[in-house]
Every structure is written in C-alpha cells, then in structure tokens.
C-alpha positions as CSV (number, residue, x, y, z in Angstrom):
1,X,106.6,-0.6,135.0
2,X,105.0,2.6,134.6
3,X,105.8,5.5,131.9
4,X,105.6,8.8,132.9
5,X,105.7,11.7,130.1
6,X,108.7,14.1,130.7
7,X,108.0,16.8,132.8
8,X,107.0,20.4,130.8
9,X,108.3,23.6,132.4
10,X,105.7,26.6,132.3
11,X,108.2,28.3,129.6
12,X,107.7,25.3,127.3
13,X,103.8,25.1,127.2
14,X,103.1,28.8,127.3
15,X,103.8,31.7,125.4
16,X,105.7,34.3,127.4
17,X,103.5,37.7,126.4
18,X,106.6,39.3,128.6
19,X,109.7,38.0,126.7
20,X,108.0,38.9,123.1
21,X,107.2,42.1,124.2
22,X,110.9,42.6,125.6
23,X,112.5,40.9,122.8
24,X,110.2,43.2,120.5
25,X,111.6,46.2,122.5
26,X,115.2,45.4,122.6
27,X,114.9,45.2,118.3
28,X,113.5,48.3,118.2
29,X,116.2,49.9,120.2
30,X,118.6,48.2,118.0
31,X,116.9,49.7,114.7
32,X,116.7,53.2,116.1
33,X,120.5,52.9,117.2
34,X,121.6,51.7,113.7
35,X,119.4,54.8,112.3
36,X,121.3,57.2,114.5
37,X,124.3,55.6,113.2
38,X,123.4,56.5,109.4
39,X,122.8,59.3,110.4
40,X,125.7,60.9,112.0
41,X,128.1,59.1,110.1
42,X,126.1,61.0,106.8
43,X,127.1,64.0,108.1
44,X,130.4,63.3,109.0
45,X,131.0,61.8,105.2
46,X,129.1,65.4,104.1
47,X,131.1,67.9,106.2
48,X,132.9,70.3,104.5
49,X,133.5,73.4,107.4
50,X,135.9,73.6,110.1
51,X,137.9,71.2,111.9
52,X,136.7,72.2,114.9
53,X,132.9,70.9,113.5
54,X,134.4,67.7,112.3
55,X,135.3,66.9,115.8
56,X,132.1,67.4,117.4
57,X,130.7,65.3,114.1
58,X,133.6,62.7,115.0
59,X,132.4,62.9,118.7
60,X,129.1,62.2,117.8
61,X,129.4,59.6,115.3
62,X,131.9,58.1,117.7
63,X,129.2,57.7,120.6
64,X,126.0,56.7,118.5
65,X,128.2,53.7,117.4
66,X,129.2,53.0,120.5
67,X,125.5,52.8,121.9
68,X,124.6,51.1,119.0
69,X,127.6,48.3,119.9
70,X,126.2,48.1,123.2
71,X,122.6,47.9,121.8
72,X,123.9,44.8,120.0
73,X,125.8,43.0,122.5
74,X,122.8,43.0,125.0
75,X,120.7,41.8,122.4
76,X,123.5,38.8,121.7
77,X,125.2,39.7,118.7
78,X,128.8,40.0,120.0
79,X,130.7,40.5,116.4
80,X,130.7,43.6,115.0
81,X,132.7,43.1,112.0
82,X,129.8,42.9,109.5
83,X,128.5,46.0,110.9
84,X,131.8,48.0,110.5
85,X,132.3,47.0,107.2
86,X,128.2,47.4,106.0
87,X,127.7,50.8,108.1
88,X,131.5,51.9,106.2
89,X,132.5,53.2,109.8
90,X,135.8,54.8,109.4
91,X,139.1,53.8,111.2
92,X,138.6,57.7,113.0
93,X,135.3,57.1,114.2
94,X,136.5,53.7,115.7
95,X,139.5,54.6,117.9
96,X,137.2,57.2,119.3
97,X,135.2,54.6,120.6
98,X,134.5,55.0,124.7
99,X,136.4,58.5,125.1
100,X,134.3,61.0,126.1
C-alpha cells in the first residue's frame, strides 16, 4: 500500500504578493474612509450657522459614512454597530443614509 502526501494547492505553498498587496490596499481605503468620517461628523458636531449649512454638513456626513459602510462590507466586516456607537454617528446622519 502506498502513502501519498496530500495534495498542496499553489495558494497554500506560496505567498500571494497580489492578495497582500490588495488586502493592504483595501485597509488603507478603509482608514481614509473612517478619517473622512471624523472629519465631517466634527464639523457637523461644531456648526453653529444656518440651517441651510447644517444640511449640506448633514449631506456630507451622511455620504462619507455611507462610503465608509460600503468600504467595510467589501472588506468583510458586515456589522456596523460598534462603529455607530465608537464614531457617535447621530440618528440624523443615519436615516440620511443612501438619499442623495
């Protein structure tokens, strides 16, 4: 009877200069999304003018957390819970989510 050692794809033997590099990529998008985040909800929290100003700030803040949920799901983080609650994202910013 004769042994044969299991079979080894490429992927398992071989580092994959390609996937670091796009899963180095895809983590660096993230961070600069969350920054943009800080950001524009900053100077949402620090807006004292008119109400027609808060709504561009709302608009604003509204779309940078929505790229920043997309940035997150493609990079496999589905829940954004912890997020919401760390970032402080208000309940105004949220329900804005996806309108244009």
């Amino acid at each position: 009877m004769a042994v044969r050692p299991p079979a080894l794809r490429q992927s398992d033997s071989i580092f994959d200069p390609l996937a670091a590099e796009i899963m180095g990529e895809k983590a660096a998008s993230l961070g600069r999304a969350g920054e943009k985040v800080e950001r524009s909800l900053r100077a949402l929290r620090a807006h004292e003018g008119s109400a027609s100003d808060r709504a561009t700030l709302l608009r604003t803040a509204a779309q940078a957390v929505h790229a920043y949920f997309i940035q997150r799901e493609l990079c496999g983080l589905r829940r954004h819970d912890d997020v919401i609650r760390e970032y402080g994202i208000p309940r105004e910013v949220l329900v804005r989510l996806g309108a244009q």
